[in-house]
N, C-alpha and C positions, 0 to 999 in steps of 0.2 A: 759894319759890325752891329749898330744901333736894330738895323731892319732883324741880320738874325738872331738877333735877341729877344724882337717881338713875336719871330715867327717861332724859335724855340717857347716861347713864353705860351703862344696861342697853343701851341700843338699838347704841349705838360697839361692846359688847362681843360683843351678840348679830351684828352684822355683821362683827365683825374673824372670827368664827367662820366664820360664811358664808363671807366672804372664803377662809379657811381652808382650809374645806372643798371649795368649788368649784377652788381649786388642787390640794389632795389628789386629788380627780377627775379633773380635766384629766391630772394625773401619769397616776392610773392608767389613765386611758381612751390616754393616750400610748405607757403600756407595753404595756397589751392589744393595741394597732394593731401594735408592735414585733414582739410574738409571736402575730400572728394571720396566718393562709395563704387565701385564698381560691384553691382547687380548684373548678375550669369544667370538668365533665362535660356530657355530650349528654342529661340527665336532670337538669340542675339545677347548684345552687351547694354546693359542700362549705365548712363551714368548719372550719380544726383551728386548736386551739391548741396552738402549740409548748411545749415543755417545756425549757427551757435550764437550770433546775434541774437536771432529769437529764442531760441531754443537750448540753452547752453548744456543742462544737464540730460535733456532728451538725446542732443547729440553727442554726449558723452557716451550715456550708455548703448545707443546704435552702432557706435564704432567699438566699446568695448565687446558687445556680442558679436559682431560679423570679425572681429579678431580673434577670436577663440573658434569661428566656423561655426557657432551656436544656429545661423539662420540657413546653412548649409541640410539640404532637402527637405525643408520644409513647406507644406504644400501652402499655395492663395485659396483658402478652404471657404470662404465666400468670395464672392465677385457678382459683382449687382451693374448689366451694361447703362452706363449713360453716367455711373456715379465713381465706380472704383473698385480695384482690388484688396483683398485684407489678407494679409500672411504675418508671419513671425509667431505662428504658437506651433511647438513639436507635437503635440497632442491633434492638431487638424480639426478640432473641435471648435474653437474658438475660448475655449474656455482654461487654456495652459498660457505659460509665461514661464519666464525663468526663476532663478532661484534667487535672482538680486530681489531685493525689494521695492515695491511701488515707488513710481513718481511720484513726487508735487506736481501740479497744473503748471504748464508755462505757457498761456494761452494770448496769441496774441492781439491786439485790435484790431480790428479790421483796416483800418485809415493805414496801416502797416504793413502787411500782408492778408491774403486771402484765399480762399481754397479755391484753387483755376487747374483747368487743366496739368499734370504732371508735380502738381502740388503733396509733399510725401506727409502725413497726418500720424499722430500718435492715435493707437485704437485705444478705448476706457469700457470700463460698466458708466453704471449711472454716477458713479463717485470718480468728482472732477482729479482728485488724488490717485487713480487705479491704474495710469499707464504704465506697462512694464516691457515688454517685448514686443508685440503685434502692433505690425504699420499698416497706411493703408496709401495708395496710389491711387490718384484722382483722373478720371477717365475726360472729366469735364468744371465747369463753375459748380460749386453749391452753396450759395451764399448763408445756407442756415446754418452751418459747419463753423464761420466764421467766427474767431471771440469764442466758441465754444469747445476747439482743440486744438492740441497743440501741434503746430508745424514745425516742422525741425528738418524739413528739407525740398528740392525743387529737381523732377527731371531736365538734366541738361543735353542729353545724348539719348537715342536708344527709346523711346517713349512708341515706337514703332513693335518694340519687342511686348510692350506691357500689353500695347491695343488688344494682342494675340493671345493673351493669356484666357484660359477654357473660363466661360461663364458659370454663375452654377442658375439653379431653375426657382423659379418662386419667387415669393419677395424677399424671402432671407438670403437670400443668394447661395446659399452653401451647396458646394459643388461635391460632385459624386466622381472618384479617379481625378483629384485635381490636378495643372500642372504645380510643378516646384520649383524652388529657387535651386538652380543649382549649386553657386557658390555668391557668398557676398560680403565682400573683404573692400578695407579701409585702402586707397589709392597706395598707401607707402607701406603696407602689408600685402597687396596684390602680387 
């Protein structure tokens, strides 16, 4: 009687764990969907993971705009190879945003993070306060970048699809018939 008491005991114990554990899960797999983007290129599916650690109100508002479809055909109207793509103005100009109002800076140290490869960048003017819509995707390292904008996210998936995106010509990059985003919605909006 004693043994099945132990083995009824081990088994309650080993499944309140499971239990446990499959709720820890669900958490996390709840928080990953929170902070995850799926980006629809004409070359495939991008996935990033947001960074709200660094970046809390940057990724606030990137998931508030791709939930309203705000980034939805909006063209990469620079693209400079070896450095990065720049999209999220509807204007294709560079010089549009939406109608929220500027960020603050949430710029973070480099000892921290760093602009590498698939590294997702808030775009500015010269005033550290001016990010509002426009991202940019990092083709590669650019360690001047670092400490100087804000990060608010990392390609996880799909960085294949970005490679492909139309360069544009000159040093401005700004590209002539760019491609677009086609759709770019928040994981548990998708």
């Amino acid at each position: 009687m004693r043994r099945r008491t132990l083995i009824t005991t081990s088994i309650a114990t080993a499944t309140g764990a499971m239990m446990s554990d499959a709720t820890t899960n669900e958490a996390e797999a709840q928080a990953n969907a929170e902070n995850t983007l799926y980006l629809d290129l004409k070359d495939g599916r991008v996935t990033i993971e947001l960074r709200p650690d660094l970046a809390p109100k940057h990724c606030e508002r990137i998931k508030t705009l791709a939930a309203q479809g705000f980034y939805d055909n909006t063209p990469f109207h620079r693209v400079i190879e070896g450095f990065m793509a720049q999209g999220g103005d509807p204007t294709g100009t560079g010089t549009g945003g939406s109608q929220l109002p500027d960020l603050p800076a949430e710029f973070t140290p480099a000892a921290k993070a760093r602009f590498l490869r698939g590294t997702c960048g808030m775009a500015r003017t010269q005033s550290p306060n001016s990010a509002n819509s426009q991202f940019f995707i990092m083709f590669g390292p650019y360690p001047s970048l670092d400490g100087q904008y804000t990060i608010w996210g990392r390609v996880v998936s799909g960085m294949e699809a970005v490679d492909k995106i139309k360069r544009g010509a000159g040093g401005s990059g700004m590209v002539q018939n760019p491609d677009k985003i086609i759709k770019m919605r928040p994981a548990g909006v998708a």
